[in-house]
gemmi code that builds the backbone of each chain (N, CA, C; Angstrom):
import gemmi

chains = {
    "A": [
        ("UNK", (73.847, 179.490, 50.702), (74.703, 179.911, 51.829), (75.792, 178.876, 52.074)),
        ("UNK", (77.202, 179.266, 52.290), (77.844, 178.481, 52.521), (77.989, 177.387, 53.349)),
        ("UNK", (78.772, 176.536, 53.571), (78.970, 175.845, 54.951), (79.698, 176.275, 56.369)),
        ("UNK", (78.768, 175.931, 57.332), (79.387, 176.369, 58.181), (78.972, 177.921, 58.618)),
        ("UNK", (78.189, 178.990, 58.140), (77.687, 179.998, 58.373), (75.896, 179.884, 58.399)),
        ("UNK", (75.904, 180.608, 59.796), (74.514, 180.191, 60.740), (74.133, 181.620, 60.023)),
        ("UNK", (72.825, 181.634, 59.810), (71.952, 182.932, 59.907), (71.537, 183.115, 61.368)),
        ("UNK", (72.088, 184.794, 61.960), (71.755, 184.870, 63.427), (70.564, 185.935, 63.449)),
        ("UNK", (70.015, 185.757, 64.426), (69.288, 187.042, 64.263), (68.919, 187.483, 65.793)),
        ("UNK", (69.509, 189.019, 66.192), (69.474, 189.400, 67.775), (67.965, 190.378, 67.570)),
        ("UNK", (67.399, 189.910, 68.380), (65.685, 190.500, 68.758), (65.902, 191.053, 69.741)),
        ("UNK", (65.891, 192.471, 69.871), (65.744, 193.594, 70.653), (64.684, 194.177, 71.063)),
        ("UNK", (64.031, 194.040, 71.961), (62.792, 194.253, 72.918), (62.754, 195.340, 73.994)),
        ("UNK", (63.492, 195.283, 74.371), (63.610, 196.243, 75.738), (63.622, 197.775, 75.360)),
        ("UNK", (63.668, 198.664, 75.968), (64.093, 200.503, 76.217), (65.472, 200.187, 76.785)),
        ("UNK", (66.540, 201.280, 75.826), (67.682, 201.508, 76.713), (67.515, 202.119, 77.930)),
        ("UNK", (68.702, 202.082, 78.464), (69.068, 202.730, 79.708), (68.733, 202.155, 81.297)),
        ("UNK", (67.120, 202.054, 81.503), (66.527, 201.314, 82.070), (67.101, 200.017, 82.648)),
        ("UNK", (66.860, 199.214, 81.917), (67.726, 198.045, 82.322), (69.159, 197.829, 81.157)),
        ("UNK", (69.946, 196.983, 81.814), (71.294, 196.619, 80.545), (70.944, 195.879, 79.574)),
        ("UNK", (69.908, 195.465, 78.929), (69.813, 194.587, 78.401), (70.141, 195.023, 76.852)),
        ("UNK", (69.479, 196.353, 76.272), (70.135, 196.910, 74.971), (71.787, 196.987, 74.827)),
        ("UNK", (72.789, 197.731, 76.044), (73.776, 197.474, 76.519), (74.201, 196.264, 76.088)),
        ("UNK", (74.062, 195.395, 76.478), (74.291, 193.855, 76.798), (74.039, 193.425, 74.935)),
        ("UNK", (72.872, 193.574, 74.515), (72.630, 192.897, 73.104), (73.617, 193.689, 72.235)),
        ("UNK", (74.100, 195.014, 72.205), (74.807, 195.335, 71.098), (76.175, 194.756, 71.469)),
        ("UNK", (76.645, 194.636, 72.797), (78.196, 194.307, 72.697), (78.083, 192.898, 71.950)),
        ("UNK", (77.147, 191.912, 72.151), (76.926, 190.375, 71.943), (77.035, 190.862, 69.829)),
        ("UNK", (75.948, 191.605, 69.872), (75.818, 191.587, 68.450), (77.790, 191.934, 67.604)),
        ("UNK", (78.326, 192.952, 68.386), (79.869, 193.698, 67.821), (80.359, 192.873, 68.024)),
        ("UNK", (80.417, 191.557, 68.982), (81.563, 190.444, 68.693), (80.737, 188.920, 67.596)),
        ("UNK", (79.460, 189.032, 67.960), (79.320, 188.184, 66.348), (79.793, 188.439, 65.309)),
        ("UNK", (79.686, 189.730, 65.048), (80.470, 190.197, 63.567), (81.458, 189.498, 63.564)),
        ("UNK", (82.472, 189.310, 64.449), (83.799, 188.793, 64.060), (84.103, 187.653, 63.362)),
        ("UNK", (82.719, 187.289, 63.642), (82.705, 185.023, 63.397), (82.355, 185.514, 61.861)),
        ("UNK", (82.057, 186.559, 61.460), (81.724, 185.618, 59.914), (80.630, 184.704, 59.510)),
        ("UNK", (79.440, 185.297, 60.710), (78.558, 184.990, 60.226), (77.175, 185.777, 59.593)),
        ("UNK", (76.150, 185.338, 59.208), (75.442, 186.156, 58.976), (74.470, 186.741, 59.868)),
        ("UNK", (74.670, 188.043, 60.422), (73.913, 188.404, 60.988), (72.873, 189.683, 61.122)),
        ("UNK", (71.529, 189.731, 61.484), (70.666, 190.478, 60.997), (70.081, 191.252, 62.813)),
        ("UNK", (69.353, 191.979, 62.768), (69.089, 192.977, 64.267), (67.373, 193.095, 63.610)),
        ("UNK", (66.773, 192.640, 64.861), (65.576, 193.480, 64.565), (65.200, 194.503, 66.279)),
        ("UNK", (63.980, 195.417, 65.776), (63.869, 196.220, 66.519), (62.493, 196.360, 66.883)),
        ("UNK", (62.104, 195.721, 67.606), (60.473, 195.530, 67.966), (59.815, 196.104, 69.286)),
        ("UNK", (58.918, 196.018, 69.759), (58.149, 196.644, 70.960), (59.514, 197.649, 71.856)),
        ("UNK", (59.507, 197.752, 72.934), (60.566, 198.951, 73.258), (61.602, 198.989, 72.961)),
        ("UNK", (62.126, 197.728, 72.202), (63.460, 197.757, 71.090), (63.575, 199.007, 70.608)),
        ("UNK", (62.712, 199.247, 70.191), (62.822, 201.073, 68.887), (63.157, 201.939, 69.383)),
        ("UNK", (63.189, 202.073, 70.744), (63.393, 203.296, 71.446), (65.445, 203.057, 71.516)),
        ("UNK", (65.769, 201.968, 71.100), (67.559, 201.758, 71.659), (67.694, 202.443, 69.931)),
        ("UNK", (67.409, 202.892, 68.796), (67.682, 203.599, 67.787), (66.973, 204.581, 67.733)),
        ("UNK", (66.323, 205.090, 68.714), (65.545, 206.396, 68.467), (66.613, 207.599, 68.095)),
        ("UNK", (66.576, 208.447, 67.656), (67.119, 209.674, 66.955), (67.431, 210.802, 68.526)),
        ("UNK", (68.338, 211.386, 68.482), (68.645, 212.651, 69.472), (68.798, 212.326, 71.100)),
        ("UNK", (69.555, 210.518, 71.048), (69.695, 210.435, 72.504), (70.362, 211.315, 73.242)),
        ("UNK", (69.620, 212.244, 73.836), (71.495, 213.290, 74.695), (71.224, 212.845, 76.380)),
        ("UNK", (72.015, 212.730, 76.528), (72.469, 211.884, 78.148), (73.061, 213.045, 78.735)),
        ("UNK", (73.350, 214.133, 78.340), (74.128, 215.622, 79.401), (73.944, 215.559, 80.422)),
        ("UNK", (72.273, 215.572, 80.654), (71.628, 216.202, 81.717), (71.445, 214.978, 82.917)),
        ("UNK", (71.521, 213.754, 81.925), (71.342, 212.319, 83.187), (72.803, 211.733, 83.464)),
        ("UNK", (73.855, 212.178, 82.679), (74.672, 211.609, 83.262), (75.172, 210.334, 82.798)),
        ("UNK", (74.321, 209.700, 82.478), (74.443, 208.318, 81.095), (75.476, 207.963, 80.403)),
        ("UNK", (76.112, 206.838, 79.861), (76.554, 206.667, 78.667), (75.569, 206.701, 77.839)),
        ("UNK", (75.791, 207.431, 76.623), (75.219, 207.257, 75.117), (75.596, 206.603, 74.345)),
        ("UNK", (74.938, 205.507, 74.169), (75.500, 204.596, 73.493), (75.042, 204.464, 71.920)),
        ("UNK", (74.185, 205.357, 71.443), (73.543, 205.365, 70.512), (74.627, 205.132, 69.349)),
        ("UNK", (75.609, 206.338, 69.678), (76.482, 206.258, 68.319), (76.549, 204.782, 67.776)),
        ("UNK", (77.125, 204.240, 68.875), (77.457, 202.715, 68.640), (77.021, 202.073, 67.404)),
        ("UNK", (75.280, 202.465, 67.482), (74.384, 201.302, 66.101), (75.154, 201.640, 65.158)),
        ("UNK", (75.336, 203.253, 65.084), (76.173, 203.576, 63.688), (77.331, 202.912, 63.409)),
        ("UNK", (78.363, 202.151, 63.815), (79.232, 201.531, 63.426), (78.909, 199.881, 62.398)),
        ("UNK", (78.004, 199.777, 62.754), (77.139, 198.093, 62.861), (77.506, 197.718, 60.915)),
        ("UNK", (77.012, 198.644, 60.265), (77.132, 198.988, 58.689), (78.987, 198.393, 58.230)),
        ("UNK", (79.785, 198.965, 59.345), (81.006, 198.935, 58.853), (81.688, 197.053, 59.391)),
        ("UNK", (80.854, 196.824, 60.387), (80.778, 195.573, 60.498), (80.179, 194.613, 59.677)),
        ("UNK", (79.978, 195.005, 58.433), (78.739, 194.051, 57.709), (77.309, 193.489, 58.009)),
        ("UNK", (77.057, 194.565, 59.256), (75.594, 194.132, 59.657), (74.843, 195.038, 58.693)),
        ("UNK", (74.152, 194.876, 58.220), (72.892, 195.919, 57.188), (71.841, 195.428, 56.796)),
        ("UNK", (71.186, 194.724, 57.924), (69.541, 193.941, 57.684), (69.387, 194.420, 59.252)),
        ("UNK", (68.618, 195.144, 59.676), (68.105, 195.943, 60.594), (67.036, 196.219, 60.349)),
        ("UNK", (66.036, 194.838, 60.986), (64.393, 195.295, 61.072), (63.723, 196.005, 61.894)),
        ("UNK", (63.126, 196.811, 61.436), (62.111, 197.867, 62.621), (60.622, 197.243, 62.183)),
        ("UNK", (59.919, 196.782, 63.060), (58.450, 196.685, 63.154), (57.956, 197.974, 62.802)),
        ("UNK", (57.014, 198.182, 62.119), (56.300, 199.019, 62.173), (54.765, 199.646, 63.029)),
        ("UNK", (54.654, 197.830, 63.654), (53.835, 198.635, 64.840), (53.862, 198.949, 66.239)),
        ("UNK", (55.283, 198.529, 66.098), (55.930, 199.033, 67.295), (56.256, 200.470, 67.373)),
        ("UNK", (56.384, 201.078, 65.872), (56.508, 202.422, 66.101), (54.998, 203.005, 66.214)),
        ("UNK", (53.964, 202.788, 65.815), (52.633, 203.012, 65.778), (52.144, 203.095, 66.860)),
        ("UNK", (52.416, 202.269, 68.062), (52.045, 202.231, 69.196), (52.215, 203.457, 69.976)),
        ("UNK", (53.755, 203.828, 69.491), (54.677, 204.313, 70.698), (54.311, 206.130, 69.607)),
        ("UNK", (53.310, 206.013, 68.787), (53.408, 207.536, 68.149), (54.414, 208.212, 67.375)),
        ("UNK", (55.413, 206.841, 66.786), (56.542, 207.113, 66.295), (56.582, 207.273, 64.970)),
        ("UNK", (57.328, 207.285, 63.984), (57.604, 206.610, 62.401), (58.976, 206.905, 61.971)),
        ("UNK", (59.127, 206.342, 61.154), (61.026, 206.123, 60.926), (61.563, 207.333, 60.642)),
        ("UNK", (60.849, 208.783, 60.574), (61.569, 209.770, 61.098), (62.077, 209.715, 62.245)),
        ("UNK", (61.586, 209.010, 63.373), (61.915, 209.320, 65.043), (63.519, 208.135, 65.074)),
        ("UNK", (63.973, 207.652, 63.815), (64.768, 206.211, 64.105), (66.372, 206.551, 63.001)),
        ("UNK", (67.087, 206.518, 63.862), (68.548, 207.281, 63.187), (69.114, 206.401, 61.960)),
        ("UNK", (69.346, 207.101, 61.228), (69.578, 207.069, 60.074), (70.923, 205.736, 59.961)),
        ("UNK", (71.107, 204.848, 60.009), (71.656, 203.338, 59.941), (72.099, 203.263, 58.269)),
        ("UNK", (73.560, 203.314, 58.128), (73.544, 203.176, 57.036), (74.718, 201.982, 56.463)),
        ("UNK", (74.899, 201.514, 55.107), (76.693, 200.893, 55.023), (76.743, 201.154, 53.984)),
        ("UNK", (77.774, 200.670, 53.579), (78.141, 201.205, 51.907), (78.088, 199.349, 51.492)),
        ("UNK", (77.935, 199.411, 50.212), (77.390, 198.181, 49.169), (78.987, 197.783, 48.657)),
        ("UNK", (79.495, 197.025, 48.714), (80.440, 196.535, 48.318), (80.094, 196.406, 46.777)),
        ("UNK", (79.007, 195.792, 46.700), (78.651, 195.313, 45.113), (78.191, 196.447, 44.229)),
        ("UNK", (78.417, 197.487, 44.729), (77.634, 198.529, 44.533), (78.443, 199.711, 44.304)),
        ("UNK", (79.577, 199.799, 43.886), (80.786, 200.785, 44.089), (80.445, 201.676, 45.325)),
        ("UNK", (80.294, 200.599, 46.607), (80.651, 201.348, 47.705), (79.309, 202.434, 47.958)),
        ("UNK", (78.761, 202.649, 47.085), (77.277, 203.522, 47.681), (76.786, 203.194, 48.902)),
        ("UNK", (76.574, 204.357, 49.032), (76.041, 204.491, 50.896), (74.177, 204.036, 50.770)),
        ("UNK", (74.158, 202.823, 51.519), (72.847, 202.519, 51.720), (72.049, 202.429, 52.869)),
        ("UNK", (70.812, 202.912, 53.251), (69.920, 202.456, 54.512), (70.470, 201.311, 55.033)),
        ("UNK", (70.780, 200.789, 55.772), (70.563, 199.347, 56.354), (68.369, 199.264, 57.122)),
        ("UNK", (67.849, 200.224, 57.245), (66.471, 199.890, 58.279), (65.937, 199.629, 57.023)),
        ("UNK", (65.417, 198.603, 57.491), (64.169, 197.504, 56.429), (62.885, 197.925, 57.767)),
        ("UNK", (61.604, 198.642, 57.330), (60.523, 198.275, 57.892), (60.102, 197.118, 57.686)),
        ("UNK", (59.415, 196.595, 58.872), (58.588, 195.381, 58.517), (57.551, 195.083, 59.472)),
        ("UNK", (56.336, 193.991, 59.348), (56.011, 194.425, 60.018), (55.646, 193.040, 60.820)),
        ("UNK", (54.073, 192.991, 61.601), (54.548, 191.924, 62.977), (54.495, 190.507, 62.231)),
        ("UNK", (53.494, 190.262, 61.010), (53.485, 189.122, 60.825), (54.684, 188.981, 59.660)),
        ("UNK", (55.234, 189.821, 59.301), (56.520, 189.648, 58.113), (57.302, 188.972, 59.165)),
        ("UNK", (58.104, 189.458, 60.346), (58.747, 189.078, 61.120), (58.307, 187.980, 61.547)),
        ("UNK", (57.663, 187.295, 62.060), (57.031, 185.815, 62.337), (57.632, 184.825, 61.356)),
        ("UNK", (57.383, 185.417, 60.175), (58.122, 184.385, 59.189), (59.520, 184.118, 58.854)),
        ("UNK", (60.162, 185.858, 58.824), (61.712, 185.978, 58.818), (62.458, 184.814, 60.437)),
        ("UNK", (61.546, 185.674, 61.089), (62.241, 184.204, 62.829), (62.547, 182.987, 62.607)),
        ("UNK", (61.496, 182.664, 61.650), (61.425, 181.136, 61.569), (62.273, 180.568, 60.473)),
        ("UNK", (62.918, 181.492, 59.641), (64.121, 181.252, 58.627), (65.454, 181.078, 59.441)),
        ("UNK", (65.718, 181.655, 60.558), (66.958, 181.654, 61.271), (67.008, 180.263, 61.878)),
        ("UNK", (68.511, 180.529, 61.975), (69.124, 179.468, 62.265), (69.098, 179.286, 64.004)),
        ("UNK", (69.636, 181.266, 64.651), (69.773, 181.413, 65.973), (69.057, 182.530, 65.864)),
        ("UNK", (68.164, 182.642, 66.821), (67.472, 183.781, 67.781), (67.556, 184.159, 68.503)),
        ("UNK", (68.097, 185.386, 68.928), (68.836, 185.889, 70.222), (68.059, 186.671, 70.724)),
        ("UNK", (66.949, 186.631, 71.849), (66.029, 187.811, 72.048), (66.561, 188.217, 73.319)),
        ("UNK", (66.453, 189.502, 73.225), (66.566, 190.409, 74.666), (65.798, 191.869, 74.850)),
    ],
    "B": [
        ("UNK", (47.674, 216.294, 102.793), (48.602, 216.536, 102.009), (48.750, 216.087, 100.661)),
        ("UNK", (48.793, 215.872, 99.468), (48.444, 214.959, 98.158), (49.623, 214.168, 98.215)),
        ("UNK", (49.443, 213.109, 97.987), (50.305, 211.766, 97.295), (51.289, 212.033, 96.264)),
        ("UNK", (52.741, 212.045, 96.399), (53.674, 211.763, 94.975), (53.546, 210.374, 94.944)),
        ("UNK", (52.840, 210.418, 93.168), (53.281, 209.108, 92.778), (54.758, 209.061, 91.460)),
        ("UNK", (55.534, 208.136, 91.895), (56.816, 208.139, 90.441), (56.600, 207.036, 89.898)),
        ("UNK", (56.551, 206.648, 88.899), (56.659, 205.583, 87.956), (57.836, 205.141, 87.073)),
        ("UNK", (58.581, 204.521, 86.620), (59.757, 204.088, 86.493), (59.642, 203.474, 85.401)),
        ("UNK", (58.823, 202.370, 84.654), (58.748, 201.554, 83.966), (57.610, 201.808, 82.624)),
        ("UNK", (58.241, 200.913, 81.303), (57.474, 201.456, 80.342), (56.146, 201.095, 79.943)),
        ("UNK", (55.123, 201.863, 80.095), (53.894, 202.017, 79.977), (53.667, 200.502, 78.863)),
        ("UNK", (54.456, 200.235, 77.856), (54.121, 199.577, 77.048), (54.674, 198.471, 76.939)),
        ("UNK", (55.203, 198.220, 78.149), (56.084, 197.134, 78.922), (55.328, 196.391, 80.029)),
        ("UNK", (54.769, 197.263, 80.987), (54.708, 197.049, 82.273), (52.882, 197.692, 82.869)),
        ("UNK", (52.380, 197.055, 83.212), (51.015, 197.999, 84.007), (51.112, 198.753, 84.897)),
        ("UNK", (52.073, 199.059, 85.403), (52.633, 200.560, 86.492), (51.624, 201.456, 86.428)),
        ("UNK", (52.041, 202.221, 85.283), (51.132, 203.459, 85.160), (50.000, 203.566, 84.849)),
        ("UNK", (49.676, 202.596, 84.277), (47.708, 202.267, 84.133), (47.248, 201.888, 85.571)),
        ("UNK", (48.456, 200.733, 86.229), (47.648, 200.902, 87.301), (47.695, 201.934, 88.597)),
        ("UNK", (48.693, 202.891, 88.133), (48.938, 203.933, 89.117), (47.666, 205.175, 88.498)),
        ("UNK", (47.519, 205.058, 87.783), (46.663, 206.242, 86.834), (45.074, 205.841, 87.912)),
        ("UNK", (44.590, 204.794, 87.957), (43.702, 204.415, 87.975), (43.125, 204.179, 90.429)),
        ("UNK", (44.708, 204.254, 90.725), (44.868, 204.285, 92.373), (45.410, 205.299, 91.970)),
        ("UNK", (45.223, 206.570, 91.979), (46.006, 208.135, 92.306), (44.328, 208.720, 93.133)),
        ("UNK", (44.556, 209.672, 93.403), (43.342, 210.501, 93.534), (43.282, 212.273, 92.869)),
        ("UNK", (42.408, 212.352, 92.437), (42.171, 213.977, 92.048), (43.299, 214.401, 92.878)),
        ("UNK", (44.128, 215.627, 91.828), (45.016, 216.728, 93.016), (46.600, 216.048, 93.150)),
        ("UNK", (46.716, 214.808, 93.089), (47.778, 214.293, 93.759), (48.805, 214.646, 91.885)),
        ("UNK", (50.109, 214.045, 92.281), (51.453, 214.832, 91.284), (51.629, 212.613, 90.712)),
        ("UNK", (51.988, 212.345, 89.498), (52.569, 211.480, 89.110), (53.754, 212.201, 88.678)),
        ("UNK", (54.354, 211.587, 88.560), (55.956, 211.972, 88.418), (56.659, 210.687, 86.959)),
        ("UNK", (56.893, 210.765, 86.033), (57.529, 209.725, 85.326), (58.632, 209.689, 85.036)),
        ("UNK", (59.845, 208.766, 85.595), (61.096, 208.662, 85.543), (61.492, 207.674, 85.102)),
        ("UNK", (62.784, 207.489, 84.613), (63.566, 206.302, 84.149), (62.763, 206.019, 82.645)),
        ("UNK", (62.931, 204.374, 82.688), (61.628, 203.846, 81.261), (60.677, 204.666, 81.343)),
        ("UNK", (59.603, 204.874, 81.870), (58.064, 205.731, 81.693), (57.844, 206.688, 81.352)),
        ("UNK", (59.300, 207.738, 80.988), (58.743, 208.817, 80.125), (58.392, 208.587, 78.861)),
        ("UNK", (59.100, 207.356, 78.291), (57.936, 207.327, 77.107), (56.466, 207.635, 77.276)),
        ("UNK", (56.041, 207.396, 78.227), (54.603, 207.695, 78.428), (54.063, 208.463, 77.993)),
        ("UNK", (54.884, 209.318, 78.182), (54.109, 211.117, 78.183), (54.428, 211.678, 76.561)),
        ("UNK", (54.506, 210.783, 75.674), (54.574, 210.860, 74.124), (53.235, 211.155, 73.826)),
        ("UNK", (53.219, 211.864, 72.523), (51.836, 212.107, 72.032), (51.970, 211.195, 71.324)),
        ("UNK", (50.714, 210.567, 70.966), (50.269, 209.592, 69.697), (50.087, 208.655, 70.121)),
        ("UNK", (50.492, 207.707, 71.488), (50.409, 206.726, 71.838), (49.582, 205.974, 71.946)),
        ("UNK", (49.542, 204.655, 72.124), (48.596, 203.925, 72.832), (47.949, 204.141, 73.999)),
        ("UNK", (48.655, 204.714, 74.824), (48.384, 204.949, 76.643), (48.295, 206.669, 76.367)),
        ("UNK", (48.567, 207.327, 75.176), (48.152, 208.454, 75.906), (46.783, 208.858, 75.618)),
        ("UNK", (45.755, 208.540, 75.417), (43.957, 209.010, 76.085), (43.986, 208.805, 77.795)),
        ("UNK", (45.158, 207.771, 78.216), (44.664, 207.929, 79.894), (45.640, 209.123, 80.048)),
        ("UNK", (47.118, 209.444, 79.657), (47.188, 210.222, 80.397), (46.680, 211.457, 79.631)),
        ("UNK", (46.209, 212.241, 78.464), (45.433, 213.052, 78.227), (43.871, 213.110, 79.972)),
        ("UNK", (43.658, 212.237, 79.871), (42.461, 212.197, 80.973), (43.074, 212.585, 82.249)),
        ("UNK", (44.576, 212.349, 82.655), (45.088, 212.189, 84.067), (44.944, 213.601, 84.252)),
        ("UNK", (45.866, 214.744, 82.441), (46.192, 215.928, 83.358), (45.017, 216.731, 83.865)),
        ("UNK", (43.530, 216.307, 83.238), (42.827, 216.899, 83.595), (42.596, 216.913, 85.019)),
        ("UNK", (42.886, 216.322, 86.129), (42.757, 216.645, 87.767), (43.841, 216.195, 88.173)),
        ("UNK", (44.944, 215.613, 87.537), (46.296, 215.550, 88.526), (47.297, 216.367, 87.800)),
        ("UNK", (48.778, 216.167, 89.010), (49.630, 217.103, 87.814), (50.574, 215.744, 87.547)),
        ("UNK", (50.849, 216.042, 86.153), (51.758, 214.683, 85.429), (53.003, 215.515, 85.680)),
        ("UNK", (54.024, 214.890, 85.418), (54.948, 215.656, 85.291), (56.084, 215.003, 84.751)),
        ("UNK", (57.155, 215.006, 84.023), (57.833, 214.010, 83.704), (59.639, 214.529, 83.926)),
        ("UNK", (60.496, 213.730, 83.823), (61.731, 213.946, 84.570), (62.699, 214.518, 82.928)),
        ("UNK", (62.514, 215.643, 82.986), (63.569, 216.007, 81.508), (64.762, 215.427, 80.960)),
        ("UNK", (65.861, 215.144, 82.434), (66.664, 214.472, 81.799), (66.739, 213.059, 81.332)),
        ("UNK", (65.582, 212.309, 81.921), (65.440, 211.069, 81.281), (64.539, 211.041, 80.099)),
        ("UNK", (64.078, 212.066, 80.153), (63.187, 212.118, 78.673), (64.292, 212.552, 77.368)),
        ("UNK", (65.246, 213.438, 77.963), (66.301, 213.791, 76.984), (67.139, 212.742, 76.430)),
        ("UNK", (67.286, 212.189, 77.430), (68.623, 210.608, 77.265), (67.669, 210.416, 76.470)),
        ("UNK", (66.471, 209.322, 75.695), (65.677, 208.669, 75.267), (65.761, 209.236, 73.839)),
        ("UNK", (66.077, 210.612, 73.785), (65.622, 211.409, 72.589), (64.648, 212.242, 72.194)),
        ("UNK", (64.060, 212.694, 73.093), (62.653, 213.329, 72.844), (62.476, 214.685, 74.057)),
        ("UNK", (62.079, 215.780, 73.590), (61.716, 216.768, 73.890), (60.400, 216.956, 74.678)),
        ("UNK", (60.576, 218.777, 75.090), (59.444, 219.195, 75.091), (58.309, 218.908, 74.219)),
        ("UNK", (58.930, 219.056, 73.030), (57.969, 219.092, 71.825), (57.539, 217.814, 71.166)),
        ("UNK", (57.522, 216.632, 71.946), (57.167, 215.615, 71.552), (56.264, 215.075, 72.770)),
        ("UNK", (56.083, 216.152, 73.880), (54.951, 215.021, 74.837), (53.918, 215.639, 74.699)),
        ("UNK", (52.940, 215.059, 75.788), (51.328, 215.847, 75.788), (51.263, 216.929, 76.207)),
        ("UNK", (50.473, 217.929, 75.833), (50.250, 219.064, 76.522), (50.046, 218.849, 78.036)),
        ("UNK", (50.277, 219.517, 78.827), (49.706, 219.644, 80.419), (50.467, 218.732, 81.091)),
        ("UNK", (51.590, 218.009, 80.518), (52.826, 217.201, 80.847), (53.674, 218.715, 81.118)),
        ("UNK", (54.020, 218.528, 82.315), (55.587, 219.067, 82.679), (56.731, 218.724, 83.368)),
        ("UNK", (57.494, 219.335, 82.425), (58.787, 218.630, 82.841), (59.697, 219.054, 83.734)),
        ("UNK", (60.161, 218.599, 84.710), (60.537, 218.797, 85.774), (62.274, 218.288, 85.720)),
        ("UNK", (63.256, 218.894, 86.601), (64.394, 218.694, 86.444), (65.180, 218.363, 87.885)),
        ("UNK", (66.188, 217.554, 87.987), (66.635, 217.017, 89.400), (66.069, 217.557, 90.436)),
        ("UNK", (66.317, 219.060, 90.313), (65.686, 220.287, 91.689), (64.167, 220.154, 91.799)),
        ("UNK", (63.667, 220.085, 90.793), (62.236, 220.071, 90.465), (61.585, 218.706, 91.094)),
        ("UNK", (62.434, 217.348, 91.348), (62.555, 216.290, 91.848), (61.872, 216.294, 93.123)),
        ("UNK", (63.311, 217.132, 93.370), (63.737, 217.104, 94.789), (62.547, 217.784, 95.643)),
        ("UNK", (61.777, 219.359, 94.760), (61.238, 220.045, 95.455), (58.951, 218.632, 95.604)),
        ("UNK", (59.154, 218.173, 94.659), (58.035, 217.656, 94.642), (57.924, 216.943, 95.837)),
        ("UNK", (59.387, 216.352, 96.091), (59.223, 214.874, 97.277), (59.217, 215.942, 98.733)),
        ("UNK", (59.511, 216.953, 98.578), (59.477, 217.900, 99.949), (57.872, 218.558, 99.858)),
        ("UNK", (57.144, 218.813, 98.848), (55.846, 219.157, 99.070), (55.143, 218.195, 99.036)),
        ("UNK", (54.935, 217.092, 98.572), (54.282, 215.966, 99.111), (54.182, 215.517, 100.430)),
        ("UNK", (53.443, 214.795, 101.066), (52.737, 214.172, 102.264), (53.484, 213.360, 102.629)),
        ("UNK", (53.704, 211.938, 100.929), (54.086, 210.898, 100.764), (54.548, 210.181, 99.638)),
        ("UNK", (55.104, 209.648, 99.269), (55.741, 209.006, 98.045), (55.552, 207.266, 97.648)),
        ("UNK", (54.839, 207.335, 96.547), (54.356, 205.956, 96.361), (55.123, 205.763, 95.273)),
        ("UNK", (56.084, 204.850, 95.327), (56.879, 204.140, 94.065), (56.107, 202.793, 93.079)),
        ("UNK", (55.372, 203.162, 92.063), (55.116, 202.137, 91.289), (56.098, 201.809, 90.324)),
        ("UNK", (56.266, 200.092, 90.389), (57.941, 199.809, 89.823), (57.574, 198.454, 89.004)),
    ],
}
model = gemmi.Model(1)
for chain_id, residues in chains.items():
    chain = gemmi.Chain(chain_id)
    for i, (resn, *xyz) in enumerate(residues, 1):
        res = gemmi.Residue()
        res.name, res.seqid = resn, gemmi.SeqId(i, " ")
        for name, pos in zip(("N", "CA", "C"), xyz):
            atom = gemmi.Atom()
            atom.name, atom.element = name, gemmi.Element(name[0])
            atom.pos, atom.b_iso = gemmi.Position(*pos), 0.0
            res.add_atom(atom)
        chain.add_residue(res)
    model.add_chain(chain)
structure = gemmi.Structure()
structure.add_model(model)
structure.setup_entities()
């Protein structure tokens, strides 16, 4: 890794809507992109629910902010961890978790997943590789 | 008169609704709004209590916050119903009293 570029990594915990705090972590995450550094998203305990699939806000009135994750790919974010027993808990599996994708530069541009499952003790170890940990 | 109870917060976050599940009485309405409709998901961790609740209370959960979240009719427990602003409104007028667990 070069000089001067931090490995970041924003830990997402919370349920949208509820409180700002998903709100709050993606704007933080859309202006890291800018720095040029490396940065990765994971999605753990009510984290999973801020990428759950078919947010519609009509009826509450809400911003939907869901679209948003979908941009993240075109920012060069595309390491997006989902726990897997965070979805287990909650009766979920990465059908219930929207489809996150970017295209591969190295790759003539092919459209790829960015969601890496993983699971609680994989993540324990990935944390401890970073440079910054941003939990919310 | 029976007790409205509403709950707000996520079951898998917060002890709200375990501990509202557990102070309700037979007959009385829980209500789940905001975070806590996750609750009313099938497959869960927390749902054997509320599988157990609908058997003598009525659950009921708030549609449009279950909609914002992403999830349907067709993703909660049976004997969960979903109730809509009016549907709100009419519970807190047939109730006695209103207990906010937050």
């Amino acid at each position: 890794m070069s000089e001067g570029i931090k490995k970041f990594m924003f830990v997402n915990t919370k349920a949208p809507y509820g409180t700002v705090y998903a709100l709050e972590s993606l704007e933080v995450v859309l202006i890291s992109a800018a720095f040029d550094q490396s940065v990765s998203l994971v999605f753990c305990d009510d984290g999973i629910f801020q990428i759950a699939n078919n947010q519609n806000t009509e009826a509450s009135g809400m911003k939907n902010f869901s679209p948003a994750y979908k941009a993240l790919g075109d920012y060069d974010i595309n390491k997006i961890y989902v726990e897997t027993e965070s979805l287990e808990e909650r009766g979920l599996t990465l059908d219930n978790i929207m489809a996150l994708t970017y295209e591969d530069e190295d790759d003539d541009w092919a459209e790829k997943s960015s969601i890496i499952p993983i699971t609680r003790a994989e993540l324990a170890d990935l944390m401890d590789e970073q440079d910054v940990v941003i939990s919310s | 008169m029976a007790m409205l109870h509403t709950v707000n917060k996520s079951p898998f976050e917060r002890n709200s609704l375990s501990s509202c599940l557990t102070k309700s009485k037979e007959g009385s309405t829980i209500l789940l709004i905001e975070d806590a409709v996750v609750g009313a998901l099938k497959g869960t961790v927390v749902a054997d209590k509320l599988n157990a609740a609908v058997a003598n209370k009525n659950v009921c959960v708030l549609g449009s916050d279950l909609n914002t979240r992403g999830f349907t009719e067709a993703d909660i427990i049976d004997g969960i119903k979903i109730v809509d602003y009016a549907g709100f409104v009419d519970l807190v007028a047939e109730h006695s009293n209103v207990q906010s667990w937050l």
